[in-house]
N, C-alpha and C positions, 0 to 999 in steps of 0.2 A: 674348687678353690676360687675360679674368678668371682662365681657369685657372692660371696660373703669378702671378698677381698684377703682371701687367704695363702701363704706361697705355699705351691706344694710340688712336690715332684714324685715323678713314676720310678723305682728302678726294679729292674726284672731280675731277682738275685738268682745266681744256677751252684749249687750245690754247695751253701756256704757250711764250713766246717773248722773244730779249734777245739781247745780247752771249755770244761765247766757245759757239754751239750749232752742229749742224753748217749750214755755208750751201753746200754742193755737191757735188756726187758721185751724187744722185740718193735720199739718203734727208732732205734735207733738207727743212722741215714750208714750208707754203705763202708766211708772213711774207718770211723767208729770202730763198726763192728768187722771189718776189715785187722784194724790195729789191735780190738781184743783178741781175736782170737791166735794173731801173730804173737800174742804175748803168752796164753796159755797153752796152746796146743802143744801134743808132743810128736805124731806124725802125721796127721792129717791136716789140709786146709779147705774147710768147706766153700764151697762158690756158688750160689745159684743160677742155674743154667750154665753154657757154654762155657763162660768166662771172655768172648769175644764183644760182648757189648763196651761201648764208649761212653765216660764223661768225661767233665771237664769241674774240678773242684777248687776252690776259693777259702784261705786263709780266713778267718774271722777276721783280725784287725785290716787285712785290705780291706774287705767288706766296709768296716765303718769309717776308714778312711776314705772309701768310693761314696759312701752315705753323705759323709762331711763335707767332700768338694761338692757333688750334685749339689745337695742345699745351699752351698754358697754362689751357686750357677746362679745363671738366668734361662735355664733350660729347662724348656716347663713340657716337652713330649717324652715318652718312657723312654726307658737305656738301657741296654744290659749291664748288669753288672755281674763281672764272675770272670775266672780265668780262662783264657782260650787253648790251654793247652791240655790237649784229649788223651785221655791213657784208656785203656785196655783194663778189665776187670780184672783180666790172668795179669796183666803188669803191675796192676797198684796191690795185688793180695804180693807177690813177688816183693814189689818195695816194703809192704811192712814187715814181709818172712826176715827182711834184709836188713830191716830196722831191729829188728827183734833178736839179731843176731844168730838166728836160724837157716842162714840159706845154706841147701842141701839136706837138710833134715823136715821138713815139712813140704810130705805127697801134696799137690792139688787136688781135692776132693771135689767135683762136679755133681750137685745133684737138683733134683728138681725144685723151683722156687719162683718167687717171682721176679721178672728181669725187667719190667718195661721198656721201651722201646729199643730198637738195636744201638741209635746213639744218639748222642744230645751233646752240644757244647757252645758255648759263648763267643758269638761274633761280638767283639771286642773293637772295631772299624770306628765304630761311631762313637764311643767313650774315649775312644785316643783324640778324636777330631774337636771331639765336644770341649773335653777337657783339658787336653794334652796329659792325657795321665791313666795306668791300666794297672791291674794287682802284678805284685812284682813279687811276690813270697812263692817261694819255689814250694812245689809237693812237698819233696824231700825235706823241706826245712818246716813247712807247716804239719808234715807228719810225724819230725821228730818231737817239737814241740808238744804236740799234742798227743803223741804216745807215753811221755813222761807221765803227763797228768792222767791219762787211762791206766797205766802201772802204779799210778800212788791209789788210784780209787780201785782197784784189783785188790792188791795189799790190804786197803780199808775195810774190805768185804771179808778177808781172811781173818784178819784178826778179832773180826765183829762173828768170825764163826759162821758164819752165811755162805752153804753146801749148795750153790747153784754151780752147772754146767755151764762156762759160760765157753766154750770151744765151737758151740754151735750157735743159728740163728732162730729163732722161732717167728711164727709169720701170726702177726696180730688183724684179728679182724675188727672194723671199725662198725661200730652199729647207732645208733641214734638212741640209745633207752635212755640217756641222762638226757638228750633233747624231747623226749614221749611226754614226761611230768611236766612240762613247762604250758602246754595246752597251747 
């Protein structure tokens, strides 16, 4: 940016999640497909690995509210953006059983998949200091909002007659063939 005389800023987003992202097909992020499956399942809840790993997840509109002060900053080094508060895999499948109106009726299912690293969460230190200001939308509140909208697009898939399973996850492999034609 300096060279061309351009503002720009770094922020490091950690697990941003909401309404209108993708919730199935097998590239959807853990929230998601977390909330599908609290919405279909009838005793099972699948988990990849342990269900001990940690993150730290992020409201969509904090997100762009944390986009919109950064660029109105004068803070031109990276920043985290994202919520600093860490849950447990076994705890956020738990909140959406809970959302879902199922707790007590949905086993934890554990089975093999991919889990990357044991945890990860958003030191939040420096976005407080920078800005005076950090995502304030609670899980609970950004998971019911965006459980709504994953139970209207469930519904939409029913009445379109579209016979998918969606109680489980499927692990999509990523490959390069649409990058091979471009030479």
């Amino acid at each position: 940016g300096r060279d061309f005389n351009i503002k720009a800023r770094i922020a490091r987003f950690h697990n941003v999640y909401g309404p209108h992202g993708t919730w199935c097909g097998g590239r959807e992020k853990v929230p998601a497909a977390f909330m599908r499956k609290a919405l279909v399942s009838d005793t099972e809840f699948e988990i990849w690995g342990n269900g001990k790993q940690t993150r730290s997840f992020c409201y969509i509109s904090d997100c762009v509210e944390g986009i919109m002060r950064l660029m109105d900053s004068d803070y031109e080094k990276p920043i985290n953006l994202g919520s600093d508060h860490m849950i447990s895999m076994n705890d956020l499948a738990d909140l959406a059983i809970k959302l879902a109106g199922k707790e007590g009726q949905l086993k934890h299912k554990h089975v093999p998949g991919p889990e990357g690293v044991k945890g990860r969460n958003s030191d939040n230190t420096l976005i407080k200091q920078v800005l005076g200001w950090a995502p304030s939308i609670t899980l609970e509140d950004g998971f019911t909002r965006t459980m709504k909208w994953i139970g209207e697009q469930i519904e939409e898939q029913k009445k379109e007659g579209k016979d998918v399973d969606l109680s489980t996850s499927v692990v999509v492999q990523q490959t390069t063939e649409s990058l091979d034609t471009l030479g």
